[in-house]
N, C-alpha and C positions, 0 to 999 in steps of 0.2 A: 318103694311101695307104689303101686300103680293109683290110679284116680276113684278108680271103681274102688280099689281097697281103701283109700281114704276117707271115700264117700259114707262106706260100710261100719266105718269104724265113727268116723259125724255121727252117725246116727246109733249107734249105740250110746256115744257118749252121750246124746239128745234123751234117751231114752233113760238115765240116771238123773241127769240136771238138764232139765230142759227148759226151754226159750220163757224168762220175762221180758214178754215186748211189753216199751213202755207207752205208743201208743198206735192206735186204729180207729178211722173212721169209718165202719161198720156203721154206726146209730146214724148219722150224717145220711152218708148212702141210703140208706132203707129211706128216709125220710125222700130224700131228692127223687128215688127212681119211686116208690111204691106209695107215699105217706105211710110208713110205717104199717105197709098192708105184710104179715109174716104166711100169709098164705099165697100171695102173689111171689114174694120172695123166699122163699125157703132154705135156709143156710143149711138143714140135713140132706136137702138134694145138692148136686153140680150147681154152682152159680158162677163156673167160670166165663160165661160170655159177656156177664155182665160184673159182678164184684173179682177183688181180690181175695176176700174170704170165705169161707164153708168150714162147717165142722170137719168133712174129709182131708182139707189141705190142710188146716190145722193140726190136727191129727199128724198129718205124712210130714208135718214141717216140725215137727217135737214141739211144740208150743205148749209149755206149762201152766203160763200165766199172762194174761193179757190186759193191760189197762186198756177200756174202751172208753173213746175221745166221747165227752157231751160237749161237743163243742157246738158255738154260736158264731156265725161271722158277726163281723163288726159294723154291719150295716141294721143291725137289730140292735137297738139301743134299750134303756129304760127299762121300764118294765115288760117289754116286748122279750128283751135280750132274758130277762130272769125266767117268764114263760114258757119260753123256746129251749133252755135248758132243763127245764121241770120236765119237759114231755122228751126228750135227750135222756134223761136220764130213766123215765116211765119204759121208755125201748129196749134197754137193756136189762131190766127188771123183766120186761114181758120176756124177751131172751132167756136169762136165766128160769122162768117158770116153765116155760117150752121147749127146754134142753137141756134139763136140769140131769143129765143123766152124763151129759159132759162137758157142761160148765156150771160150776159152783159160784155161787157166790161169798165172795172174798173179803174183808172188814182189817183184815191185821195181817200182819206177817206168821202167825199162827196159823190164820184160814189159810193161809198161802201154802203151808207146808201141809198141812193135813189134805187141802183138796191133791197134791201131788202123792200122797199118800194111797190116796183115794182111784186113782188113774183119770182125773176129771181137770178141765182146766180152769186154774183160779180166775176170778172175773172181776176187775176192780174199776172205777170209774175214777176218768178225770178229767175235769172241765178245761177248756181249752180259749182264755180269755179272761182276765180282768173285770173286762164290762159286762158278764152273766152276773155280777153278785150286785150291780145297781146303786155302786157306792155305798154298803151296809153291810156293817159286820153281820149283824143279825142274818142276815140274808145268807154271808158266810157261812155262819154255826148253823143255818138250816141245808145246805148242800151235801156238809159234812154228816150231819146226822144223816141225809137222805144216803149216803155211802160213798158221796167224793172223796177222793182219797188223795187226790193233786191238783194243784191249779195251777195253770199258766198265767204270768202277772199280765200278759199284753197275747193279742193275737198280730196281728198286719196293721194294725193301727195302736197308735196310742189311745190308751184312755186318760183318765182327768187324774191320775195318779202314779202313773210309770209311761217310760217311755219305751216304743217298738223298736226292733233293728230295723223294719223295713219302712218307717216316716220321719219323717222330720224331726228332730229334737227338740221336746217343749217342755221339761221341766226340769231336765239333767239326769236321770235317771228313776228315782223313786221322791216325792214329796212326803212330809211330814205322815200323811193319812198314809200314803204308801207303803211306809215303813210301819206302820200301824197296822195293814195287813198282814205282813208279814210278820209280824209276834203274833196277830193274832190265830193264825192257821200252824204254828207253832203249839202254841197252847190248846189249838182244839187237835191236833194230829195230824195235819192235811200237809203233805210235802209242798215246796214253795217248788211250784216247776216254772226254769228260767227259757225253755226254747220261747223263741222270739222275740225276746226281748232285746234291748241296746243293751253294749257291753257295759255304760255306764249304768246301766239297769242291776244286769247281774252283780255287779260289784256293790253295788249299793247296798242289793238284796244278802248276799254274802255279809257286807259287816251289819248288818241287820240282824239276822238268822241265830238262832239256839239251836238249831238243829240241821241236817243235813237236808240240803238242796238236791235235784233233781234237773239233768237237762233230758225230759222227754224224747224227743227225737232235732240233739242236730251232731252236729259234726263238727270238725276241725278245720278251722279260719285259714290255721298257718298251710295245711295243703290244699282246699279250695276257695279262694278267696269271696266268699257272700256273707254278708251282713247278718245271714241267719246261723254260722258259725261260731263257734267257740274259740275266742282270743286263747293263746296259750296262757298266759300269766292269770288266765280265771281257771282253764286246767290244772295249774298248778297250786291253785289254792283250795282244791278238792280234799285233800289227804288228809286238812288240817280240820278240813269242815266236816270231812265224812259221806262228802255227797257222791253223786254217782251221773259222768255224763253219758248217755243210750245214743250213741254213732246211729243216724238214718240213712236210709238207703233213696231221699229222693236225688236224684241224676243231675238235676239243677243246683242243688248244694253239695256236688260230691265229686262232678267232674266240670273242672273250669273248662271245659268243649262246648259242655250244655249253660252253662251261665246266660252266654248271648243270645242261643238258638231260641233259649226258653223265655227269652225276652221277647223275643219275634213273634212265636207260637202264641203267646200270652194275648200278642196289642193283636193277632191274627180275630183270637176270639171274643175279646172286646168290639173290636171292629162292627163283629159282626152280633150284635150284642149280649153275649155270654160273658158273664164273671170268669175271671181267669181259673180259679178252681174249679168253675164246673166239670161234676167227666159224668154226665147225663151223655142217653146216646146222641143227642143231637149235638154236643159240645164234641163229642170221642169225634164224631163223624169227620169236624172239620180238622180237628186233630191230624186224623189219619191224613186229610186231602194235603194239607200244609207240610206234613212228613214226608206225604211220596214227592212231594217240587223240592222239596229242601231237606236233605237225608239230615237223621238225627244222630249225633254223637250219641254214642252206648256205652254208657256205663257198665261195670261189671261186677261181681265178688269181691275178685281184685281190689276193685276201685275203692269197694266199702273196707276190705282189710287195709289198704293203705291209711285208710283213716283211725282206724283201730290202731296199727304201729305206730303211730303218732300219738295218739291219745294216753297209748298205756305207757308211751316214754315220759309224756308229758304229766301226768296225773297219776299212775301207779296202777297196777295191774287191778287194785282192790277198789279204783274208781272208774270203772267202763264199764257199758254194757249196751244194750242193743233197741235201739225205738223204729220201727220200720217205715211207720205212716202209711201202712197200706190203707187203701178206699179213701186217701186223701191226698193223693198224688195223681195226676192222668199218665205218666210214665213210670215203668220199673228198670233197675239196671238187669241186665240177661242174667241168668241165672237165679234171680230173684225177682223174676215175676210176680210172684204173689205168696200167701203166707205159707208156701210148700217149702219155697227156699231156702229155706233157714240151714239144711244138714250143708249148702253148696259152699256156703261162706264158713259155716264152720270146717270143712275140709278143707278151703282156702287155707285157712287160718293152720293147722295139723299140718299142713305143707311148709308153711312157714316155719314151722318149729316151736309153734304155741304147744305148750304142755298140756294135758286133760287137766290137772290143777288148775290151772290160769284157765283153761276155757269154761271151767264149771263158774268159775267165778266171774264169770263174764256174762254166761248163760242166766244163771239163779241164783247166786248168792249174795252178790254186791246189792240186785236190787232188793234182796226179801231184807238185807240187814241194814238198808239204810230208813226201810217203812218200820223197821223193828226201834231202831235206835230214832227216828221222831216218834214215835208210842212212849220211848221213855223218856225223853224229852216234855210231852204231852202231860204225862202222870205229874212229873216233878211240876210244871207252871201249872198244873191245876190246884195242885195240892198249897201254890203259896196265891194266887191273883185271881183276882172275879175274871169274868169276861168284859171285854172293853166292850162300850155301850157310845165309842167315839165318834163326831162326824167329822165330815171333809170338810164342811165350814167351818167347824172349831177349830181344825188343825190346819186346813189350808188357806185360811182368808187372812189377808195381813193386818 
């Protein structure tokens, strides 16, 4: 079968089960380039000189269902950090009202299937950080009602209650309140997503858990060795939990070439004083100047399938699936530029001899059955326990 033919055939399978990414910083983006102005940025027009997303690449990329990141960096603390997610989350709301023709808004694994019923893409939110919810549950149960649907326990910093993969270690993984989140986003429905966290984190969060876990977007340790990877033996303890880890496509967690380079690029734009995540045009700019003196290792399709062959060996065909991190990466690997590429990897994958079975479930199923199976999760702990009304004092103070 030739490429063109395999390409043809991606996309038909795209076009039955198509792409749960788990996640995108879209709301981010609008915020940094526009303030959230939607008529400066308009995602029904071309936006490719500036984002990785638009309804049309969407669209051409099969994208079914999309978690959108409300994420906070970790320089926003307090109540600052809980504000800055309210209006994160206000964006994709505004979103879903002004495109409501094709993206749906999504609550359950139910809405997930009906909007693909529908030919619209489901739109599910999930915070990205620990420290948005301000040390309170409360705060918690108010995320979830507003429609968070995942939270990451830690961003690039620890907070006061788990620890990151990329800081220092300062409590060993999850403290007493920590674990105290984690039943308690069990009991309200909210998947426990472990991207960025230390591995003593995830395991922590694991023997914690009732229900199935979520790695939003990372990848596999054992083939590129970054902190923000997945140890195998927490792979392998997916099957039993039910969770689902979503292989990302950033170039610095995917291809140990870029580990260094993107080290350099990083202190390049510090230097000059831009946060390493920035990709505003003036951060891209230097980007690019830094790229043309010092060429950049290129990630591929390839590269993201190697990672997928390792994962489904490690974890089971019925625990992978796909988190791209587009508009929150400044680099793509080729072929997956932006949210278009999604048929290029799955014909990778077709090449390799992955079945439509195995890809549909890679695609759409593993993630809509693991938000399905924490909903029943959710019913059973509501049906026996109040809501914890616990604090960090009570539980972390010796």
């Amino acid at each position: 079968m030739s490429a063109a033919d395999r390409l043809d055939e991606a996309r038909e399978l795209l076009a039955s089960s198509p792409v749960v990414d788990g996640h995108n910083d879209l709301p981010w983006a609008l915020r940094e380039h526009v303030r959230y102005d939607l008529d400066r940025m308009d995602i029904a027009a071309d936006q490719s000189a500036s984002l990785h997303t638009d309804l049309a690449r969407l669209r051409a990329g099969g994208v079914g269902a999309q978690f959108w990141s409300v994420y906070v960096p970790c320089r926003l603390a307090g109540d600052d950090a809980v504000s800055a997610t309210l209006e994160q989350i206000d964006i994709v709301d505004q979103l879903l009202d002004r495109y409501a023709s094709d993206l749906a808004p999504a609550l359950t694994a139910d809405d997930m299937e009906a909007a693909r019923k529908q030919g619209r893409i489901a739109s599910l939110k999930g915070a990205e950080g620990g420290h948005s919810i301000n040390n309170s549950l409360a705060t918690l149960r108010a995320l979830h009602a507003l429609g968070v649907r995942y939270m990451t326990l830690t961003h690039n910093d620890n907070n006061d209650w788990a620890d990151s993969a990329t800081d220092e270690p300062r409590v060993g993984g999850l403290t007493a309140f920590g674990r105290e989140v984690v039943r308690e986003m069990n009991r309200s429905g909210m998947l426990v997503d472990l991207s960025h966290v230390a591995a003593t984190t995830m395991r922590a969060a694991l023997d914690a858990t009732a229900a199935p876990v979520i790695f939003s977007h990372s990848s596999s340790l054992a083939v590129c060795d970054h902190p923000r990877n997945i140890p195998d033996d927490v792979l392998e303890r997916l099957p039993a939990n039910g969770g689902v880890a979503m292989a990302t496509f950033v170039p610095k967690f995917i291809l140990p070439a870029a580990v260094e380079w993107t080290a350099r690029a990083d202190e390049n734009l510090r230097a000059h004083g831009f946060d390493h995540l920035d990709t505003t045009a003036g951060a891209m700019r230097l980007h690019r100047a830094f790229e043309e003196a010092n060429p950049r290792p290129i990630a591929t399709a390839a590269t993201v399938a190697d990672h997928l062959d390792h994962m489904r060996e490690a974890a089971g065909i019925d625990h992978i699936g796909i988190g791209g991190d587009y508009d929150g990466t400044a680099f793509t690997p080729a072929g997956l530029d932006d949210v278009a590429g999604y048929p290029n990897l799955i014909a990778e994958l077709l090449h390799r001899g992955w079945s439509h079975q195995d890809l549909a479930k890679l695609t759409w199923s593993n993630a809509v059955r693991a938000l399905r199976d924490a909903e029943a999760v959710s019913r059973d702990l509501k049906s026996r326990t109040a809501p914890s009304n616990a604090t960090i004092e009570a539980l972390d103070t010796p």
